[in-house]
Structures are given as C-alpha cells and as structure tokens.
C-alpha positions as a Markdown table, in Angstrom:
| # | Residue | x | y | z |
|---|---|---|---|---|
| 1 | Unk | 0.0 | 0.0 | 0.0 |
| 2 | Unk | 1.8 | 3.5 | -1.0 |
| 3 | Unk | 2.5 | 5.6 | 1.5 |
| 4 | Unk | 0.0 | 8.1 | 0.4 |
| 5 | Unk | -2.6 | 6.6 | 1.6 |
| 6 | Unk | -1.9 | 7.1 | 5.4 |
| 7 | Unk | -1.1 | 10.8 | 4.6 |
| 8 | Unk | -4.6 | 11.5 | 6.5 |
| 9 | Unk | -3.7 | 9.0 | 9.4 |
| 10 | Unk | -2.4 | 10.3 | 12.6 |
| 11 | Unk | -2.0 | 7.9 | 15.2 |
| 12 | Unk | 0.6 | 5.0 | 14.8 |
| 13 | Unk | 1.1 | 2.2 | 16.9 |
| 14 | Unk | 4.7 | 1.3 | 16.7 |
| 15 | Unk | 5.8 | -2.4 | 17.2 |
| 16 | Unk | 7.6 | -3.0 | 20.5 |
| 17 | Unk | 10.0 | -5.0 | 19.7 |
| 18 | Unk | 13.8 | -4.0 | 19.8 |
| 19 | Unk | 15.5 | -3.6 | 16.2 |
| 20 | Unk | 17.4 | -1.2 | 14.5 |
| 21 | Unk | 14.7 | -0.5 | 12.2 |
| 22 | Unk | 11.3 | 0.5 | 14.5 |
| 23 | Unk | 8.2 | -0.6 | 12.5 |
| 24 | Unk | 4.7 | 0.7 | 12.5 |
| 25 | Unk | 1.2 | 1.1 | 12.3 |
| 26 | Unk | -0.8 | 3.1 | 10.7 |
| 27 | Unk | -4.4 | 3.7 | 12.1 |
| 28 | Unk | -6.7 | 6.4 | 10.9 |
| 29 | Unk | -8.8 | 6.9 | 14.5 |
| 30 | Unk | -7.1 | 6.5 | 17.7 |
| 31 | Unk | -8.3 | 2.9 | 19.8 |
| 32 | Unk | -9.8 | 4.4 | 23.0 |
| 33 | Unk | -13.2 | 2.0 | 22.8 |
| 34 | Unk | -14.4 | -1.3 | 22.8 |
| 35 | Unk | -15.7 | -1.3 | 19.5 |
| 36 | Unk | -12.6 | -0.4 | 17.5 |
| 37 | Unk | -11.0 | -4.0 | 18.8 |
| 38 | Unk | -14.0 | -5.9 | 16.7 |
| 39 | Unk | -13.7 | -2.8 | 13.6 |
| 40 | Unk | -10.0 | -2.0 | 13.7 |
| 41 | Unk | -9.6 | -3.4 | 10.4 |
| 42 | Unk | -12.2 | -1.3 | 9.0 |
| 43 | Unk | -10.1 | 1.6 | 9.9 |
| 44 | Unk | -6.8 | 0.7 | 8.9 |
| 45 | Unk | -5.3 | 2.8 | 6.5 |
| 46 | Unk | -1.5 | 1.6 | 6.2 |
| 47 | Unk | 0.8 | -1.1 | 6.3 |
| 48 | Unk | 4.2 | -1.8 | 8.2 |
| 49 | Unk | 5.9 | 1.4 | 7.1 |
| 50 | Unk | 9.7 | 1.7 | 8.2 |
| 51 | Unk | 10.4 | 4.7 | 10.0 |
| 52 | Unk | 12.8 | 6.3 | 8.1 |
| 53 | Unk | 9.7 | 6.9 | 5.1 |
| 54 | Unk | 7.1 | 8.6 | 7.7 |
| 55 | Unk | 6.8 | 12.3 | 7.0 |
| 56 | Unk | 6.1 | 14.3 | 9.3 |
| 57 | Unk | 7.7 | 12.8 | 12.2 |
C-alpha cells in the first residue's frame, strides 16, 4: 500500500520489539473503545511502514 494513503492517518502504533529498524502502524482513528478492537480493520489505512519513510515525524 503507498504511502499516500496514510497521509490523513495520525495515530501510529509502533511495534515494540527491539530492532534497528522500529516498525509501524498506521491507524486512521485512535483505539480508545471497545468497538474499535471488533472494527480496527475497518479503519486501517496503512501497512508496516519503516520509520525512516514517515513524513512528518
């Protein structure tokens, strides 16, 4: 998935494990309710990006 397409996303859950490289995320609303556990995937709008190619940050 280009990168474009999480141009509008703002909250990124980075991956927690220890590597050079850190690994993301990309989720277009934040996950502060119950319901985005069951619909998460309804609002994802990226794929593992590294972080070196996130603009912005």
């Amino acid at each position: 998935m280009p990168l474009e397409t999480c141009k509008d996303c703002r909250f990124w859950e980075w991956d927690k494990e220890a590597s050079e490289v850190k690994y993301g995320t990309c989720h277009r609303y934040p996950k502060v309710s119950d319901d985005y556990v069951f619909t998460k995937e309804n609002y994802w709008c990226g794929e593992f990006k590294p972080k070196s190619q996130l603009r912005g940050l």
